[in-house]
N, C-alpha and C positions, 0 to 999 in steps of 0.2 A: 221826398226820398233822395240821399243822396250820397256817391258813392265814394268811400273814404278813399282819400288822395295823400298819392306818395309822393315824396322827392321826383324831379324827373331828373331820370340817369343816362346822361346820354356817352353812349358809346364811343371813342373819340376815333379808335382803328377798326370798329369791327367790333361786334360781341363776342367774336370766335374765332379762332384759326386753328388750323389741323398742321401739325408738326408731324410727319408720320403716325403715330400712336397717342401723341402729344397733344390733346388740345388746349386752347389758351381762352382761359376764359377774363373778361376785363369789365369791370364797372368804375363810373365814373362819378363820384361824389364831391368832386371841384368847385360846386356849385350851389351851396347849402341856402335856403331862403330859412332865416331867422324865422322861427315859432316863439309867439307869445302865448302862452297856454291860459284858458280866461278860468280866474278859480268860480269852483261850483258854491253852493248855498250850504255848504255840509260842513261843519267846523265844530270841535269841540277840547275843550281844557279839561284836567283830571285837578284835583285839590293840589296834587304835588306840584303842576305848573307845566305837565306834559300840552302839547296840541298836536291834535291831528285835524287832515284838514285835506283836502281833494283839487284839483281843478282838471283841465278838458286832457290832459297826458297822463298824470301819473299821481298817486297819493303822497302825503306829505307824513311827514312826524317831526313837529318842532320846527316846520319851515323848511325842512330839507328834503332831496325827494328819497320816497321811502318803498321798495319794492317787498311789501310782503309775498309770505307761503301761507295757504290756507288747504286744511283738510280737514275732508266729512268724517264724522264720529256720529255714527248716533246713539245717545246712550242709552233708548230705551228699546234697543234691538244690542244690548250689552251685557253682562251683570255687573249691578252696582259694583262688587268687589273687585273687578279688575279693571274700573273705570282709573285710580289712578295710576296704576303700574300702566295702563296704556299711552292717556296722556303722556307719561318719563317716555314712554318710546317714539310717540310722537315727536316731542323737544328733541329728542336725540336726534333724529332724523330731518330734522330742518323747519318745522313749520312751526310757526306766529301764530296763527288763529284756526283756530277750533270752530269750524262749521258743523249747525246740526238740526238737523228739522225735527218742529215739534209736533207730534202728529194725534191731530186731537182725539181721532178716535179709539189713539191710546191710551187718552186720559178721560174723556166720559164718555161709560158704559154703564147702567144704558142712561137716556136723557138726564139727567140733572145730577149724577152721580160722575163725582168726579174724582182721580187718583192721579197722585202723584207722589206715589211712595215707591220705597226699593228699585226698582229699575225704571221707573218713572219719576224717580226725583232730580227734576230741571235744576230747582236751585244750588240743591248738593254738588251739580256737577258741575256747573257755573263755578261756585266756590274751588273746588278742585282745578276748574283750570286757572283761576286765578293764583292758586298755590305754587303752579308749576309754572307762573307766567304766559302763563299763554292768554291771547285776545279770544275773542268768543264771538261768532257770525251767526243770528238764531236766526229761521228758516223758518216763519210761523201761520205760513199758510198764509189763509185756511186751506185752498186745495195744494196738495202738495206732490201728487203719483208717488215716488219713493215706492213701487211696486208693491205700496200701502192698500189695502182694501177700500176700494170707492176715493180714490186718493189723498185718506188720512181723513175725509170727512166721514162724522156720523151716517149711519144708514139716514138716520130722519132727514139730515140735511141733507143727504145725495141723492134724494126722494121729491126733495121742492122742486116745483117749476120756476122757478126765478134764482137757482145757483147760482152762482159764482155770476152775481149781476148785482146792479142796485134796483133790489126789489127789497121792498121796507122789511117784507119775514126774512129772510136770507140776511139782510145785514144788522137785524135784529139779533139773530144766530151770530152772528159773527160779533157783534158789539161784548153777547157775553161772553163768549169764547176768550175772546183778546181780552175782556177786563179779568177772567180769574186766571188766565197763561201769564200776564202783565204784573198779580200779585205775586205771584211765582218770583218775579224778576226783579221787586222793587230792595233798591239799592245797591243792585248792580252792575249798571252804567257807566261807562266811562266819568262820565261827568259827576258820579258820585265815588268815583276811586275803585270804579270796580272794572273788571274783563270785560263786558257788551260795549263793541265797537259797532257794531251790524245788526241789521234787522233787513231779511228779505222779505217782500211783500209776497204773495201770489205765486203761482209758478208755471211756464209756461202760458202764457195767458195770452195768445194766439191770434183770437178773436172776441169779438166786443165791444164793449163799450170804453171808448178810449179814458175817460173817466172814473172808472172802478177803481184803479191804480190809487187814484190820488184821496178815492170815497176810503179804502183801506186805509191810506196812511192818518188818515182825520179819524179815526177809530182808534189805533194803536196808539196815535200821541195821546189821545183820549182816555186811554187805558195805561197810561203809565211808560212808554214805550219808550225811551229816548235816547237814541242808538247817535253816534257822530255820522252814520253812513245809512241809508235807506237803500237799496236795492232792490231792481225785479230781474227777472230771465231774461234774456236780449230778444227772445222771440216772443215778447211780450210787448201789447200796443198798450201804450199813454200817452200822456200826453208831456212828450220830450222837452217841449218846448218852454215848460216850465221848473224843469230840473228838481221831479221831485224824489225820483231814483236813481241810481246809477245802475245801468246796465251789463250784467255781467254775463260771459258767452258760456256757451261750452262744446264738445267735440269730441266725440270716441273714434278712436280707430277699430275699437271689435266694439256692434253694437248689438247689443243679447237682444233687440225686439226685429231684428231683420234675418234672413232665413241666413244658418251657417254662419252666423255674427257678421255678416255684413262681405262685403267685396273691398276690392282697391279703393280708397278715396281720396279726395284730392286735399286731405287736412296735412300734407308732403308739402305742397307747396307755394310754402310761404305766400299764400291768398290772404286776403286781406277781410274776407267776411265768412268768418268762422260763426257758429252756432249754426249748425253749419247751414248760412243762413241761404246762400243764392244753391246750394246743391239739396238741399233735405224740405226749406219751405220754401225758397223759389222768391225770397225778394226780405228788403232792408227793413226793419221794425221805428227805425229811427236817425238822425243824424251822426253819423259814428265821427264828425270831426267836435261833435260838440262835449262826448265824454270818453273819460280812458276807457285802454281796453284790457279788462279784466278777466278773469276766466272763475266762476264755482262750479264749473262741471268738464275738468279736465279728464278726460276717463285714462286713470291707470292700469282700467281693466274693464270690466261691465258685467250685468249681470247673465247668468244664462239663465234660459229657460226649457223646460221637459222638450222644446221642437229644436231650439240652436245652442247650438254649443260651440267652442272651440281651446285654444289655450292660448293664454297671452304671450307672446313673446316680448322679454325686455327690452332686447334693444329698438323695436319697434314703439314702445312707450317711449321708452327715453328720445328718440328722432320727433315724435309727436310733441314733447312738450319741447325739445328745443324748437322748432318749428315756431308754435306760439311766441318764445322767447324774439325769434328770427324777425316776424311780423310785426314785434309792438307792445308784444304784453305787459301791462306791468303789474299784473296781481297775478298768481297762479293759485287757484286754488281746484284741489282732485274732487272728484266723487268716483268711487269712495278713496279715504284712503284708510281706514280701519273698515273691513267686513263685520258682519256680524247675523243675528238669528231674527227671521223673524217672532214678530208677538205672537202671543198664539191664537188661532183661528183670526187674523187679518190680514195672510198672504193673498195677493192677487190669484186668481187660479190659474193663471201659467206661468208661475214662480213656485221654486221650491220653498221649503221652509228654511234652508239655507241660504243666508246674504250675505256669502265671503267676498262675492264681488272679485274674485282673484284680485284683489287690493294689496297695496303694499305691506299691509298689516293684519292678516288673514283673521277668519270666524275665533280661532284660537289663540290668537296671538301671534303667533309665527310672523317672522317675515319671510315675506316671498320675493325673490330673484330680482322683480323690479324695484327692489325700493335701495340696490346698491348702485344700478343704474341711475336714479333721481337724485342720491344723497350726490353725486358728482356736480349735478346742475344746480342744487339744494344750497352747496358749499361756492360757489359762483354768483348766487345771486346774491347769497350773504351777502358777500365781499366787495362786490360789484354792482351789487343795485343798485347802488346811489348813483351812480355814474352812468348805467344803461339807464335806467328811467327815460333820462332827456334826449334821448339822444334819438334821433329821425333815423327814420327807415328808408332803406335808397332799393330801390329796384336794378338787377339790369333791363337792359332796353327789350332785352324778347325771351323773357322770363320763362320756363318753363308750367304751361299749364293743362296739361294732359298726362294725367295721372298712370298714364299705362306707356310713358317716352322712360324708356330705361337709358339711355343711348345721352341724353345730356345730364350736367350737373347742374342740382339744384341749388340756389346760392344766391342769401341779398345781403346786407351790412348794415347795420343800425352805428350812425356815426355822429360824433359831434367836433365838428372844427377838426385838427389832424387825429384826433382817436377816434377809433372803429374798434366794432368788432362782426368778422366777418364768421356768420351762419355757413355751412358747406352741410347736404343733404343726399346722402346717396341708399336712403333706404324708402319703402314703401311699404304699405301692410299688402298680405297677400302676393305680392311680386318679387321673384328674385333679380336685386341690381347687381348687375356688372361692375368690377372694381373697374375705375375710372383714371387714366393718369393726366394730369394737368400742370398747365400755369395759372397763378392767377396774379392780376396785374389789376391796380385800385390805384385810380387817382383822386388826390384827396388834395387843398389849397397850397400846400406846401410840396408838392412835388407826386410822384408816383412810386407807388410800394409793388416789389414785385419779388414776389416768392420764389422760390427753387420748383426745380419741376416734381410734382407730391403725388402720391398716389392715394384716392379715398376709395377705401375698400368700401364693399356695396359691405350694404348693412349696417354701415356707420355715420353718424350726425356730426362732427368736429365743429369747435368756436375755435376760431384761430385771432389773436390779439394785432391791431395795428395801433404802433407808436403808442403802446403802453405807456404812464407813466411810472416811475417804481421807484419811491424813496430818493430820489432825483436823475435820476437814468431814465432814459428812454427805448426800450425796446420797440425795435422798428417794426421786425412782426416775429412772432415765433410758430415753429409747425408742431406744438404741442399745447394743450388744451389747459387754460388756466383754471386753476377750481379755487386759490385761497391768498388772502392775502390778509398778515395780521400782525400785530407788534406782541411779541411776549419775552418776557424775561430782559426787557430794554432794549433789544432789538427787532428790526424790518423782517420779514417773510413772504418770501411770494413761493406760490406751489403751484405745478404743475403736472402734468401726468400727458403719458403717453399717448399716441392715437395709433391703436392697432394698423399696422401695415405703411405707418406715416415714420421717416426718420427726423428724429426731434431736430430743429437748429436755432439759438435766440441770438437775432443779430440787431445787439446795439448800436444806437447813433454812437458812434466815436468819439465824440463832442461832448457826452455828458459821461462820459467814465474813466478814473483815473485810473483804477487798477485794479484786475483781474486775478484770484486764485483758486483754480480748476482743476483740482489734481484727477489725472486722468482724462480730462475733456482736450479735445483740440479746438485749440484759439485762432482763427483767423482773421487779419488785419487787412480790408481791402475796401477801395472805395466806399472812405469815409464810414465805415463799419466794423464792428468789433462781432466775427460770429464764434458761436459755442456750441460746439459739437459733441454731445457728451456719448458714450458709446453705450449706457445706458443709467438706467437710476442712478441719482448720486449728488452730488451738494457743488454750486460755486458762492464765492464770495464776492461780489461786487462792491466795490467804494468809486460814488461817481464823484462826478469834478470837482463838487463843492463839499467832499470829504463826510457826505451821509454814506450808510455801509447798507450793505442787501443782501442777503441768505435767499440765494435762487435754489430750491428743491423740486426736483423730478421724480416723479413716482411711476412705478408701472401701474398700467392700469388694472390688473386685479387689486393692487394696494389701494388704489382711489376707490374703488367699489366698495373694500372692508375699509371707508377712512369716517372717521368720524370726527365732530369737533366737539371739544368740551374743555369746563373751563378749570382750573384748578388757582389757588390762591398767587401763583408767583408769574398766572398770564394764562391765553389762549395757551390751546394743545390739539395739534390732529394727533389722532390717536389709530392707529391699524389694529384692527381686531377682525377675525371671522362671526366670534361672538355677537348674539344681537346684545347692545346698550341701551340701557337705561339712563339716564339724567335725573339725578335725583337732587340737584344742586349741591351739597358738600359730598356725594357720596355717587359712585359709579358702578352698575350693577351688568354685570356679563351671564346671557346664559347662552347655551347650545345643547343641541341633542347630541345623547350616546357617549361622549368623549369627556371624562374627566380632568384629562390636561387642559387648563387655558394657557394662551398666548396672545401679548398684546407688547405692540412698539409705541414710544410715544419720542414726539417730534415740537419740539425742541427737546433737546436729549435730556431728562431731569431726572434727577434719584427724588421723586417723589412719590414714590409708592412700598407698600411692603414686598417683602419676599426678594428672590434672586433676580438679578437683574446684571447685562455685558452693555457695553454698546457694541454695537453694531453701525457702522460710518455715522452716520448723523444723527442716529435713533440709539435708544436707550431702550434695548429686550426687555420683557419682566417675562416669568414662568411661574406657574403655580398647580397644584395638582389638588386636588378636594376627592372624598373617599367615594370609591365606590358604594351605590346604594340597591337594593332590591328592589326592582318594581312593585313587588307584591299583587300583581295581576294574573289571574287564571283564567285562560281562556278552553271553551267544551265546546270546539266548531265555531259557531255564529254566537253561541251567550259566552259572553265577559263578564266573571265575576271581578265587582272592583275593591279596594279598600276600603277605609273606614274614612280613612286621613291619608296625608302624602306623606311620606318617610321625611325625615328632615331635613334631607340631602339634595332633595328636587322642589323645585317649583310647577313642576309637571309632566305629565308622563301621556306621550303621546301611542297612536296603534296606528301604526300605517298599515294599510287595507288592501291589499292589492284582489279586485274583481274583476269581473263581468256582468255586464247584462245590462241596463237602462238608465237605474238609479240604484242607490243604496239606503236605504233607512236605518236609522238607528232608531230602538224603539224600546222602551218602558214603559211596564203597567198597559201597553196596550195603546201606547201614545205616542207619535214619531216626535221624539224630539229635536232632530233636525236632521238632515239628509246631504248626498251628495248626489250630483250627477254626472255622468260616466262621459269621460272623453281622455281616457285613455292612459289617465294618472290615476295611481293609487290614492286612498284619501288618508290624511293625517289630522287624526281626529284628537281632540287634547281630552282627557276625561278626567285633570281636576274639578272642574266647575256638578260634576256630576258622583260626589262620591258621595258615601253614605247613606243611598238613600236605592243601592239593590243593584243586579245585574241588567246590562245592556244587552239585547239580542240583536244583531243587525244581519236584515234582510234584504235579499239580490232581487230586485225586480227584473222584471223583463224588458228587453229592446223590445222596441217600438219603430213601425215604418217609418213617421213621422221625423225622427229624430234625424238632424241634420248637422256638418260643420266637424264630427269628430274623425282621425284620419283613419285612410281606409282600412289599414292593417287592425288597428283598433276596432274598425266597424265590424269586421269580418271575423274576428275573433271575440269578441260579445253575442254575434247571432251565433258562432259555431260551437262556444260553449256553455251558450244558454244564459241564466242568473246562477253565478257560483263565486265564493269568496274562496280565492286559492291559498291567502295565509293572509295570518293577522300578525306582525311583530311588534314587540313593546320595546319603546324607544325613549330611555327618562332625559328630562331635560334637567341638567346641574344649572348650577348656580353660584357666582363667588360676586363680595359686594368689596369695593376698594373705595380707602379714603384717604386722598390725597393731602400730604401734609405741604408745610412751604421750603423744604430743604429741596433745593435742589444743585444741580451738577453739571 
C-alpha cells in the first residue's frame, strides 16, 4: 500500500505572511520532476479509425490526452419515452458518457424469466445514446447497492452462501446473468462502431477474495463484453498489480446513509485519497501512482432517506468537484446526475420510492440549481482538458488539513512547465467560511507570478489561469475564472466570467501583444506587462506580436450559470439562456416554467436564428413569445384530476406542493407511485408521465422522531402543523424548438 505522491512544494519565503488583514499566501512549483505516465493494457479502435486508450495519468482519445464528463442515468428507474429528451439535456450540459447500472433483479423476476422491454430496454438506450453521441459506461454488477433491493441481486442469489465469491453456484449465477445482459449489448462496443466505452465490474467490493475481480472479468469477456475500459470502485480489492481495472473514486459532501447527511468533511481539501478512502475505510485499496484518478461517484447531491435529510447547496457541489479537479482528476463522472423512480417493490426499505437524488437533472426533468454551477466547470474542462490532464499537482508546504480551520486558504496548482492553473477553496459543507483577503505569489521556472491583493469570499471555489497561452499572447494570470475557449466564425475566443467578490484584471506578458482595443476597460502598461481592467462584462480585442487576433469576453457570473455551449453550422456558440436546453443536433429546444416569453443571447453575435433579434455589445438578443396555454388540471384539496393529453403548447405541467409533515405520497388506484420527503421545500412534481390513466390523491404523512438533517424552522413547523398540503399550484412548462441556419452577422 502506498501513498500517492505529490510534487514537493517547497516554500522559498514562508508559506505565509500576515500584512495587517493581508495574508500572503506562496507556492513553489520551480522545481517539476518529469512524469512518464506508463500506458495501461486498455486500448481500443472504432471502424472509423477513432482510438482510445488510458495510461497511469489520464485517458487518451486518438493519442491526445482526453478529460472526459461522465453521468449516471439509469434508464430502468426512467420511462422509456423521456429517455431521449433527457440524454439532449444531458449533451447540453456537458457530459460524454452515459453511465448506468444494469440491475439484474430488474430484469429476472422471478428465476429464469427475464425482461427487457419498455423501461428495461438496455439496448434501445444504448442505441439512443449513440444517436446523440454520447459514450456509454454500463455498471453490470452483479452486486451493485444503487439503493436496489438486495443490491440488484436476485432474492435466490442474495440467499447463496457463497455470494459475491468464487463459489462455482454463485458464478454459475453470474456466468448466466452476464451471457443474456452481454446479448442485450452485442454490437455495441466501441470496437464495433458503437457507444460501450466501459464496463464496471462489481461494486464496492471491500472485502475478499482479491481474485473475484479478475474471476468477473473472465466471465463478461466470456459473454460478449468488450468494453476499451474495465473498471471497479477504488474501494474495491484486486488484484492491482495486474491491471485488469481501472479504478475509479468517489465522494459526497451530503451523504444520505449518515445521520442529518453527514457533517464537515475533509473532501475541501484538496487530499489526495478520496473515496473517501483514509477518512470513511481507513486505508488505500491499491497503488494510486500506478492508475488515473478518475471519479463514477462524484455526488452532486445524494440520496435521502425517511431518517436523513438535508438540501443540497450549489455552490458547495460546485467547490466539491473543483476540489477533485484541484487534486488530479481526470475523469469526472456524478452519481447521480439524472434522478429518477424507483422500480416498483425493489426499493431498499430505508429509501423512498423517490430517486431524484437532488441531481442535476431531477425525478422529472427539471433542472436543479446545481447543474448551472457545473455547466461552468463543464465548459472548462471542455476546453481545457487536454491541457490539465498532464499537468502535476504541486502542494503547498503546510497544506491545510483540518476540515474545521476556517481561518486559512485552501489552495494547490496543477501545473506543467510555466502554465498553471491555480485551485483557490474557501468553502466547506456544513461550515460558514470567512471571506478571506490575500496574495498569492507562485513560483514557477521562469520567474514568479504574483497577483494583486484578492479577496475570495467564503463560499467560493475560483481557477485563476497562470501564463495562459491564448492564440499567441500569454496571459500572466487573470483574477477571473476561465470557462471557454473556441474558434468560430474564423476567429479565436476566450471567455471568462467573474468571481463574485474578486475584481477581474488579465495582465499580459508585454512581449507577446501588439495591440489592444478595450473600449471601456483601463489598460495598464507596467513592468513588462500589459493589464486590463475591465469595469465590468464586456469584449477586448487582442492581436499579439506575430499578428494572430483574440476576442477576450467577460461574463458575469449569473451569465456563466445560464451559458451554454452549442453548435450551429457557421462554428461554436455560448449561448445565455435561463431556459433549460436541449441539443438535438440541427435543432435547439428551450423550455421553462410559467413564462411564455423566451430570451436567449448568443456569442459570437450571429443572425442565425428566427424571430427578432438587437445586439447588444458582443451578443446578438433574440425574443420570442409562444401562446399562452391552459393547464387543464383540477385540483378538490389532495385529488388532482389530470388531463387526457397535454395541451400542445407544453411539454409539461408541473404542481408545486407546498406541505407539512414527514413525507408526501402521491398515490393511484391505491398504489404510491412515487413520494417526496420533506425538508423544507415544496415538491415539484411533473404529471405528464402520468395522464390518462385517472386522478392523483396525494397524502401528508406524519413527522417522525427519527427524522433528522432538515432546518429547525422547518422542523418546528411540520410537527406544529401536523400532515397538511397548504396549496397545490399548476405551473405549465412552454416550450419553443430553434433551428439555426448558416447566415450569420
Amino acid at each position: 500500500m502506498k501513498k500517492a505522491t505529490y510534487l514537493t512544494a517547497v516554500i522559498f519565503t514562508g508559506w505565509m505572511q500576515t500584512y495587517g488583514q493581508v495574508r500572503t499566501y506562496e507556492l513553489d512549483a520551480s522545481r517539476q520532476t518529469p512524469v512518464k505516465p506508463a500506458p495501461l493494457p486498455m486500448k481500443g479502435e472504432s471502424p472509423a479509425g477513432k482510438t482510445l486508450s488510458v495510461n497511469s495519468r489520464w485517458f487518451e482519445m486518438n493519442g491526445k490526452p482526453w478529460f472526459p464528463i461522465m453521468g449516471e442515468f439509469h434508464f430502468s428507474r426512467y420511462p422509456e419515452k423521456y429517455w431521449n429528451e433527457t440524454l439532449q439535456k444531458m449533451k447540453a450540459a456537458g457530459i460524454s458518457i452515459v453511465s448506468t447500472y444494469v440491475l439484474w433483479n430488474g430484469h429476472e423476476q422471478p428465476m429464469g424469466t427475464w425482461d427487457w422491454s419498455g423501461n428495461r430496454d438496455l439496448r434501445r438506450f444504448i442505441g439512443l445514446c449513440a444517436e446523440n453521441g454520447l459514450y456509454v459506461w454500463l455498471r453490470i454488477g452483479p452486486y451493485c447497492n444503487a439503493e436496489q433491493l438486495y443490491g440488484g441481486l436476485p432474492e435466490w442469489v442474495y440467499r447463496m452462501k457463497g455470494r459475491r465469491r468464487n463459489d462455482p453456484a454463485y458464478l454459475a449465477a453470474v456466468r448466466r446473468y452476464y451471457t443474456v445482459a452481454g446479448a442485450q449489448c452485442k454490437g455495441l462496443f466501441f470496437a464495433d462502431g458503437g457507444p460501450v466505452i466501459g464496463v464496471q465490474l462489481e461494486n464496492e467490493y471491500a472485502s475478499g477474495d482479491r481474485s473475484h475481480i479478475g474471476t468477473l472479468k473472465k466471465l463478461a469477456l466470456d459473454a460478449g463484453f468488450r468494453p476499451v475500459y474495465f473498471s471497479v470502485t477504488a474501494n474495491t480489492v484486486f488484484n492491482d498489480d495486474r491491471f485488469e481495472a481501472i479504478p475509479l473514486q468517489g465522494a459526497y459532501p451530503y451523504r444520505g446513509w449518515e445521520h442529518a447527511g453527514g457533517k464537515a468533511t475533509k473532501d475541501f481539501l484538496y487530499a489526495n485519497d478520496q473515496w473517501i478512502m483514509t477518512d470513511a475505510f481507513s486505508k488505500m485499496y491499491y497503488d494510486v501512482d500506478k492508475y488515473p484518478k478518475g471519479m463514477c461517484e462524484q455526488g452532486a447531491g445524494s440520496q435521502m432517506t425517511w431518517e436523513n435529510r438535508f438540501v443540497v447547496a450549489p455552490a458547495v457541489v460546485e467547490a466539491h468537484v473543483q476540489n477533485q479537479l484541484g487534486r488530479g482528476v481526470n475523469l469526472m463522472g456524478y452519481y447521480m446526475f439524472v434522478g429518477g423512480t424507483q422500480m416498483p417493490g425493489l426499493r431498499t426499505p430505508d429509501c423512498p420510492e423517490s430517486y431524484d437524488f437532488q441531481a442535476p437533472i431531477g425525478e422529472f426533468g427539471l433542472s436543479a440549481p446545481t447543474l448551472g454551477c457545473l455547466r461552468l466547470l463543464h465548459h472548462f474542462i471542455r476546453d481545457f482538458g487536454e491541457a490539465l490532464a498532464p499537468m502535476q499537482v504541486v502542494e503547498p508546504e503546510n497544506p491545510v488539513r483540518n476540515e474545521l480551520d476556517t481561518s486559512r486558504l485552501r489552495y494547490v496548482a496543477r501545473v506543467s512547465g510555466n502554465e498553471a492553473f491555480l485551485f483557490l477553496c474557501n468553502t466547506q459543507v456544513r461550515v460558514d467560511m470567512p471571506d478571506k483577503h490575500v496574495k498569492l505569489r507562485v513560483k514557477l521556472p521562469d520567474g514568479i507570478v504574483e497577483f494583486p491583493e484578492l479577496t475570495v469570499r467564503g463560499g467560493t471555489a475560483p481557477v485563476l489561469p497562470i501564463n495562459l497561452s491564448a492564440n499567441g499572447t500569454t496571459i500572466r494570470y487573470a483574477t477571473a475564472q476561465p470557462i471557454a475557449r473556441f474558434h468560430s466564425a474564423g476567429q479565436f475566443h476566450l471567455v471568462f466570467t467573474e468571481i463574485p467578490g474578486m475584481t477581474p484584471e488579465f495582465a499580459f506578458d508585454g512581449r507577446s501583444v501588439k495591440e489592444v482595443k478595450a473600449d471601456g476597460w483601463v489598460i495598464v502598461r507596467e513592468n513588462g506587462l500589459i493589464r486590463l481592467r475591465p469595469a465590468g462584462p464586456g469584449k477586448a480585442s487582442v492581436t499579439a506580436a506575430d499578428g494572430r487576433k483574440m476576442n477576450l469576453l467577460l461574463v458575469s457570473r449569473s451569465d456563466a450559470e445560464n451559458s451554454w455551449r452549442l453548435k450551429a453550422s457557421d462554428g461554436e456558440k455560448l449561448v445565455l439562456t435561463s431556459a433549460q436546453v436541449l441539443d438535438k443536433g440541427k435543432e435547439w429546444e428551450l423550455r421553462q416554467l410559467q413564462d411564455t416569453a423566451f430570451d436567449l443571447r448568443i456569442y459570437p453575435a450571429s443572425n442565425i436564428l428566427p424571430g427578432n433579434s438587437v445586439a447588444v455589445g458582443p451578443w446578438r438578443r433574440y425574443s420570442w413569445h409562444v401562446p399562452a396555454c391552459p393547464a387543464g388540471i383540477v385540483a378538490d384539496g389532495p385529488v388532482v384530476a389530470l388531463p387526457a393529453t397535454l395541451p400542445g403548447g407544453l411539454r409539461d405541467i408541473f404542481l408545486e406542493i407546498a406541505y407539512t409533515g414527514g413525507h408526501l405520497n402521491a398515490v393511484r388506484d391505491g398504489k404510491v407511485l412515487t413520494d417526496n420527503l420533506y425538508n423544507g421545500r415544496p415538491w415539484m412534481f411533473g404529471v405528464s408521465r402520468y395522464l390518462g390513466g385517472g386522478a392523483i390523491t396525494f397524502r401528508a404523512m406524519p413527522w417522525t422522531a427519527d427524522i433528522s438533517g432538515v432546518d429547525a424552522d422547518a422542523a418546528e413547523k411540520a410537527k406544529r402543523l401536523g400532515p397538511a398540503i397548504q396549496s397545490i399550484r399548476t405551473i405549465p412548462q412552454y416550450f419553443l424548438t430553434l433551428q439555426p441556419t448558416s447566415k450569420s452577422k
